[in-house]
N, C-alpha and C positions, 0 to 999 in steps of 0.2 A: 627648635624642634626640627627634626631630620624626616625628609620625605622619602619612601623608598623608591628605586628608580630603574628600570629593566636594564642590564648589562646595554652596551651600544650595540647594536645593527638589531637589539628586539623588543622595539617599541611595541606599545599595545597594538597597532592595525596590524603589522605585521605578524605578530601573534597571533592575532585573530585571525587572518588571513589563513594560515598556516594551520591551525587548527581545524578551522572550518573545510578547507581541504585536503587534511589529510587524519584528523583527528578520528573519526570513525575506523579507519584502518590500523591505527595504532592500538586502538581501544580493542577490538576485535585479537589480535596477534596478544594485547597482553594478555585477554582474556585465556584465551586458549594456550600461552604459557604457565599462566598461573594451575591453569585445570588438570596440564600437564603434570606439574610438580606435585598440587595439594589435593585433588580429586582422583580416586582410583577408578581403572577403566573410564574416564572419561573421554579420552581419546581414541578407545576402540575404533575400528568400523561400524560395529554394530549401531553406538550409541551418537556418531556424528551421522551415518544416515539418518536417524531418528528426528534427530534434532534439524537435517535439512526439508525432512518431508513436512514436520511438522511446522516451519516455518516458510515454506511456497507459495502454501493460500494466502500468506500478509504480503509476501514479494509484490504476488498479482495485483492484489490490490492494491499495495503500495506506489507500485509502475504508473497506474492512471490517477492517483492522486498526487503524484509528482507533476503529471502533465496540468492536473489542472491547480496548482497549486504556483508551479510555472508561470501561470497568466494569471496571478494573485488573486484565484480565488479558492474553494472550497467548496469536499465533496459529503457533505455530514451523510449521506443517503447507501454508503455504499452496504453499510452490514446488513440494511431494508433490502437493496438488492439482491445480498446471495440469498436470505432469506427467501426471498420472493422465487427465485429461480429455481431453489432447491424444493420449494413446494409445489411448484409446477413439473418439476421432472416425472414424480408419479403418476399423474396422470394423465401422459402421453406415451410412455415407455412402451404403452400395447402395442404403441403405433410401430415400436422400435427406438432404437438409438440415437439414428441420428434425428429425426422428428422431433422427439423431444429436446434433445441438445440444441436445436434448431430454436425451438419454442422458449427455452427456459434464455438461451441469450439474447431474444429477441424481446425478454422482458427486461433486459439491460440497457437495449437499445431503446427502449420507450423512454426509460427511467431517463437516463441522455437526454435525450429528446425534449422532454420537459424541463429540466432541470436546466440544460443550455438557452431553450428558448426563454425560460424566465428573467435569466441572468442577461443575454445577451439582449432581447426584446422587449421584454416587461420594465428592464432594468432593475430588480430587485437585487442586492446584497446575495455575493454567492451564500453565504449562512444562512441567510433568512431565506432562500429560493430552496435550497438544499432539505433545509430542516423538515418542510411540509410531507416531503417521502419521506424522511428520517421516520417519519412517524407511522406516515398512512401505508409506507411500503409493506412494514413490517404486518399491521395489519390487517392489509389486505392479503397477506400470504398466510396470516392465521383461517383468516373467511375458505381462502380456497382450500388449506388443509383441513379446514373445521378444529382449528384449535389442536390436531394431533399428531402425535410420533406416527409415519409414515415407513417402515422395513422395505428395504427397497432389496431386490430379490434377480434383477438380472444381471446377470453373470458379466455382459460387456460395459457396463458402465459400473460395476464396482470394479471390472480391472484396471482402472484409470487411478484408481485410488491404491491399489495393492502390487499391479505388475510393476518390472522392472524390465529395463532393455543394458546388456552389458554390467549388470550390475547394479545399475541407478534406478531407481524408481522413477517411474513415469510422470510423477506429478511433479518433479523438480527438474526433469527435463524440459516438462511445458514451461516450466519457472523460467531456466535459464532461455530457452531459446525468444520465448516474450520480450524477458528482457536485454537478447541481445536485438531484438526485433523494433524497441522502443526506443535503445539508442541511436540507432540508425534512423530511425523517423527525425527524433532530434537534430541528429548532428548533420544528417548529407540531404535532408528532404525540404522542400520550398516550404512545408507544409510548418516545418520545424522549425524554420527561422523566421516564420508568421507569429508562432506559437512564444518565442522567447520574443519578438518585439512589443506583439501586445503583452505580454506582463511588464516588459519594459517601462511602457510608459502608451499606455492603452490611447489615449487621444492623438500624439504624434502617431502613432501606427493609422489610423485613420485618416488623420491629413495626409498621409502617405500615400492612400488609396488601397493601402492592405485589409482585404475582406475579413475585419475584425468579426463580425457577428456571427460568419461561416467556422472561423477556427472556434470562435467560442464553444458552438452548439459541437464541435468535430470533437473537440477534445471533452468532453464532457457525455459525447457517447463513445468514445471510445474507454473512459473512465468506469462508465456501465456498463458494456460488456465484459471488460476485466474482472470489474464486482463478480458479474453473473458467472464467468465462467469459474470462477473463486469458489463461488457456491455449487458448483453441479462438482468439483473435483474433490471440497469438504464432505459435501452429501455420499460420494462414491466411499471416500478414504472411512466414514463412520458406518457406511453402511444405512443407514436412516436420513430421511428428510425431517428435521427437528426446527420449524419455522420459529419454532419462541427462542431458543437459544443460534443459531445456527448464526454466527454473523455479529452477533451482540462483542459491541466494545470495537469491531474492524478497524471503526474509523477511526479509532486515537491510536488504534495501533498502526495505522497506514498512516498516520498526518508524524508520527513518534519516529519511526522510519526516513520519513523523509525530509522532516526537520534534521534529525541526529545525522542524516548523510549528508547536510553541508547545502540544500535546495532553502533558498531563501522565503521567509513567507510572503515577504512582499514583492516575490516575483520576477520574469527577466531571466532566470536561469534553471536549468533543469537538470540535475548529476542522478542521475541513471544507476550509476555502478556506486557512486556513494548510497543511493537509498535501498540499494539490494545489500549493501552492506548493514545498513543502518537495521536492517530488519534483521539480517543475523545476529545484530550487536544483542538487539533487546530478548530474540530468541537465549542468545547463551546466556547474558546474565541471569534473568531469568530461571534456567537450568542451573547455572553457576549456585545461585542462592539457593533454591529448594533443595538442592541436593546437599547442601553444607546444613539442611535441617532452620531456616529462615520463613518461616510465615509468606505464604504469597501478599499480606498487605505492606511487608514490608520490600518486596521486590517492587511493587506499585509504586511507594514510594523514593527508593531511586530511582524507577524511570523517572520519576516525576522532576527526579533534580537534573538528570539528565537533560532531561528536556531544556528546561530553565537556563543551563547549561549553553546547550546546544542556541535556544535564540538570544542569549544574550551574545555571542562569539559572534552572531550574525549581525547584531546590533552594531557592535563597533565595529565590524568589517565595512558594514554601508556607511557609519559614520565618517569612514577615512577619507 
């Protein structure tokens, strides 16, 4: 019996290596060949704007659950967050603009706050720290809306959701500029190579004298305001503060993102530009299927293989 056996120089790690780095981008490029050929007007302008505004609220979030995903943990809290933000924007907007924008990120920044000190202090399990907002976020932002749709009515915070500058809509401006904002933290900041040592291997960062417990709580509000500002840009782009749906599902879509970009889950590395890809991957297909007339439970389900995909390719990478 004959075993099968990869050509010479592409052994499984190297595959896997190879994938996990550059697979996302290929996926992406066939996608958009393929949409090219067998999709009418897909390639418009019209309809790849659409498709980039509609997927920048996941970028954003995706950005800071890479960071903390990074230092192998998890942020199950974030879609409680924009929730939370978005229901606090109403009622401060009398105030003005920036007050409330002020207000609703600074319920991001709590969220942070708690969620870092439990993990980094309490020592709880990021999942099990995380989960307690996953739950209470959400409904404490139904209490402050009282359970209702919210029509949100001033003109400078729904242009955040509608303008555009050169052309580009403004909400995918803030997308990329974030995210070229977050590589930079990564890649040239002190702060950044605290951030990939402790996922590395979280106890040697400590023997080391690196202020583990400060990056922990750092990145984990920084993870929350991402959320929150995710939420005030959804809320502008709908027009409505909608606290029951508003946010619902973020987090598999941000942890789906940053898995498929090639960021490991058990931590040590952080690919920035792969998970801003990852999020367009799952944006197009996505679109890809519906529009070929496919069930959204069946688009569900390949992400889901996707996925599966994606941390297995991560699996034998660490294995090598």
């Amino acid at each position: 019996m004959t075993s099968f056996a990869l050509p010479r120089g592409l052994d499984r790690p190297r595959l896997a290596d190879a994938l996990q780095r550059y697979g996302v981008y290929a996926a992406v490029l066939a996608l958009l060949v393929f949409n090219g050929i067998f999709t009418d007007h897909f390639l418009t302008a019209d309809n790849l704007r659409t498709q980039l505004v509609q997927v920048s609220p996941v970028v954003i979030v995706a950005l800071g659950m890479a960071l903390v995903i990074g230092t192998e943990g998890v942020d199950l809290s974030v879609g409680s967050t924009m929730a939370l933000s978005g229901a606090l924007l109403p009622l401060y907007l009398g105030y003005g603009l920036l007050p409330s924008l002020l207000v609703a990120l600074l319920a991001g920044v709590v969220v942070g706050l708690v969620n870092g000190s439990l993990v980094s202090l309490v020592g709880l399990q990021p999942i099990v720290a995380t989960l307690a907002l996953f739950v209470g976020g959400r409904g404490l932002a139904l209490v402050i809306a009282d359970g209702q749709l919210k029509q949100i009515e001033n003109t400078d915070l729904l242009s955040l959701g509608t303008d555009s500058v050169l052309g580009i809509p403004v909400v995918v401006l803030i997308a990329g500029v974030l995210a070229a904002m977050v590589a930079g933290l990564v890649q040239r900041t002190t702060f950044g190579r605290q951030l990939v040592a402790v996922g590395g291997n979280r106890r040697a960062a400590a023997l080391a004298g690196l202020p583990v417990r400060r990056v922990l709580i750092g990145v984990y509000v920084i993870c929350g305001v991402l959320a929150s500002l995710a939420g005030v840009l959804a809320t502008a782009r709908l027009t409505a503060s909608d606290p029951s749906s508003l946010g619902n599902l973020m987090e598999l879509s941000a942890i789906t993102a940053v898995v498929v970009g090639g960021t490991p889950l058990t931590g040590g590395s952080v690919r920035v530009l792969g998970t801003v890809f990852g999020a367009l991957l799952m944006q197009l297909l996505h679109a890809t299927l519906v529009t070929h007339d496919l069930h959204d439970s069946t688009a569900q389900m390949v992400q889901a293989g996707i996925i599966l995909v994606a941390v297995y390719v991560a699996r034998e990478r660490r294995a090598r």
